[in-house]
Rosetta silent file (secondary structure, phi, psi, omega in degrees, C-alpha in Angstrom):
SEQUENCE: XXXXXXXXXXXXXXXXXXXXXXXXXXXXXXXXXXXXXXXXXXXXXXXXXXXXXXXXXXXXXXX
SCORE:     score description
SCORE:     0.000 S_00000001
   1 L     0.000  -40.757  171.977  -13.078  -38.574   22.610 S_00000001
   2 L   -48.811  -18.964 -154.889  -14.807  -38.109   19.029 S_00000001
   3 L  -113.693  -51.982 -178.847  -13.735  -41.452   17.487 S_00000001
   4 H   -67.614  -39.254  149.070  -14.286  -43.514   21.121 S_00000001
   5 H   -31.240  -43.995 -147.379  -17.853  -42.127   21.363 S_00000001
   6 H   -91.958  -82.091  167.473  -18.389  -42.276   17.508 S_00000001
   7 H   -10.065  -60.704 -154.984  -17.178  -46.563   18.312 S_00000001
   8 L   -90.777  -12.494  171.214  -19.218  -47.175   21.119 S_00000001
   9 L   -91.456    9.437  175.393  -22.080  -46.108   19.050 S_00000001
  10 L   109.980   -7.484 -158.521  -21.718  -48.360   16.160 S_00000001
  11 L    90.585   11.738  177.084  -20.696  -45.791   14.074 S_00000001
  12 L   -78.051  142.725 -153.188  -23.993  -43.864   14.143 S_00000001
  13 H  -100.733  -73.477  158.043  -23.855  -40.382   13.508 S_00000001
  14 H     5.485  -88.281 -169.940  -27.214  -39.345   15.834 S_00000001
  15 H   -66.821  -11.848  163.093  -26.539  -41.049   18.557 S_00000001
  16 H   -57.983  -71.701  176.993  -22.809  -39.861   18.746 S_00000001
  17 H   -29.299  -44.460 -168.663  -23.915  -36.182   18.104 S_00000001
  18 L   -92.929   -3.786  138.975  -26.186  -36.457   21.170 S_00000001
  19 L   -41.893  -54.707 -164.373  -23.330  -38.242   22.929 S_00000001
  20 L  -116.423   31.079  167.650  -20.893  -35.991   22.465 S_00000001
  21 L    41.925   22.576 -169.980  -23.449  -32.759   22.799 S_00000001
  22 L  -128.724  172.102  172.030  -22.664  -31.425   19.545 S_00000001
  23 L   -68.563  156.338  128.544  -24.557  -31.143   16.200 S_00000001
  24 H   -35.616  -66.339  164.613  -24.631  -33.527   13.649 S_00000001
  25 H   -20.521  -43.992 -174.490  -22.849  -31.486   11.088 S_00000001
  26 H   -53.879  -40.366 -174.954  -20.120  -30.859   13.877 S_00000001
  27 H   -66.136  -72.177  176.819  -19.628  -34.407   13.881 S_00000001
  28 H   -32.728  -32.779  153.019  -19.358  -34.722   10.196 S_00000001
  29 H   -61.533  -68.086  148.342  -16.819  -32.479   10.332 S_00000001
  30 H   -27.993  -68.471  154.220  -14.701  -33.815   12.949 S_00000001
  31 H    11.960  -95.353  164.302  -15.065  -36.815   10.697 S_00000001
  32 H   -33.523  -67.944 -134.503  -13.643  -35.532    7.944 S_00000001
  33 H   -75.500  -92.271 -162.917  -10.905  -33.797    9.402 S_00000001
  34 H   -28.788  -26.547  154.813   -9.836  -37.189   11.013 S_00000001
  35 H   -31.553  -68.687  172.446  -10.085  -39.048    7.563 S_00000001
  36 H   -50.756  -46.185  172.131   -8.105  -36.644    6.361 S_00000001
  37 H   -65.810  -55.304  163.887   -5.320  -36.535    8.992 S_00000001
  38 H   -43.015  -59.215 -165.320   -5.630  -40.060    9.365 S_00000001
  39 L    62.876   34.904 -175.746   -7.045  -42.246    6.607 S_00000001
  40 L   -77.152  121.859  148.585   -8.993  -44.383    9.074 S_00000001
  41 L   -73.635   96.045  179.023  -11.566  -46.639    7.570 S_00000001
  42 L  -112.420   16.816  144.402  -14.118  -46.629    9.251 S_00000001
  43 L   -96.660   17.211  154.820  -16.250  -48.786    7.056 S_00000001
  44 L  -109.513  176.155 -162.881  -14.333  -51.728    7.471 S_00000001
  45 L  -110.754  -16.002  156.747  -14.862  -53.486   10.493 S_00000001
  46 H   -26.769  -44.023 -157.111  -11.478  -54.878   11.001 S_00000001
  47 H   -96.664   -5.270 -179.341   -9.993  -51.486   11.508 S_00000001
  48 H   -86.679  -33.135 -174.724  -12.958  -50.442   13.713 S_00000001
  49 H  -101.459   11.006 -176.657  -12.130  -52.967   16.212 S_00000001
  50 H   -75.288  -56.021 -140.802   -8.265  -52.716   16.218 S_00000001
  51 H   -72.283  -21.617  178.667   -8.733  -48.763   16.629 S_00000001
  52 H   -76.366  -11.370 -147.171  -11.415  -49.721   19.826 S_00000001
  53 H  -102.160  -41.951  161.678   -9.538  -52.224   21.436 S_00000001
  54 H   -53.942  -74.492  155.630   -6.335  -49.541   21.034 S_00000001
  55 H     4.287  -85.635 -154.738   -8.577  -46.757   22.288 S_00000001
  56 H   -47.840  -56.826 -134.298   -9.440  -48.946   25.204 S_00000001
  57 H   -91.024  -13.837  153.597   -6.146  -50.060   25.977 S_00000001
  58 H   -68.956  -22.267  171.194   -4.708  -46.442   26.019 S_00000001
  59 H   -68.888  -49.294 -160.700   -7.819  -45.360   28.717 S_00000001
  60 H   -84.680  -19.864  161.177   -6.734  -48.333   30.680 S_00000001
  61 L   -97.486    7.832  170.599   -3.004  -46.968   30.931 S_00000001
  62 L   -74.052  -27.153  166.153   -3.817  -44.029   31.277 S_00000001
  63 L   -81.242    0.000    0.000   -5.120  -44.702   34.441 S_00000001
């Protein structure tokens, strides 16, 4: 939910936090962690819209 939230907001840290009901810091954290597990870029914008367009297409079978 962090990362699809985190997406639809451009990548803004604010408006996610207040999205997702948590602090900024909290967020930053999450973040991290997911870098770390991961290695997501999430300053390029290639890999921002792969990982949305996955995101999305895992919601829609999920259903």
């Amino acid at each position: 939910r962090t990362i699809d939230v985190y997406l639809m907001n451009n990548c803004r840290i604010k408006p996610t936090a207040e999205g997702l009901f948590i602090h900024t810091n909290t967020l930053k954290y999450r973040l991290n962690q997911i870098d770390e597990l991961t290695s997501i870029d999430f300053d390029d914008f290639n890999t921002r819209c792969q990982l949305y367009i996955d995101l999305q297409l895992m919601k829609r079978d999920l259903h």
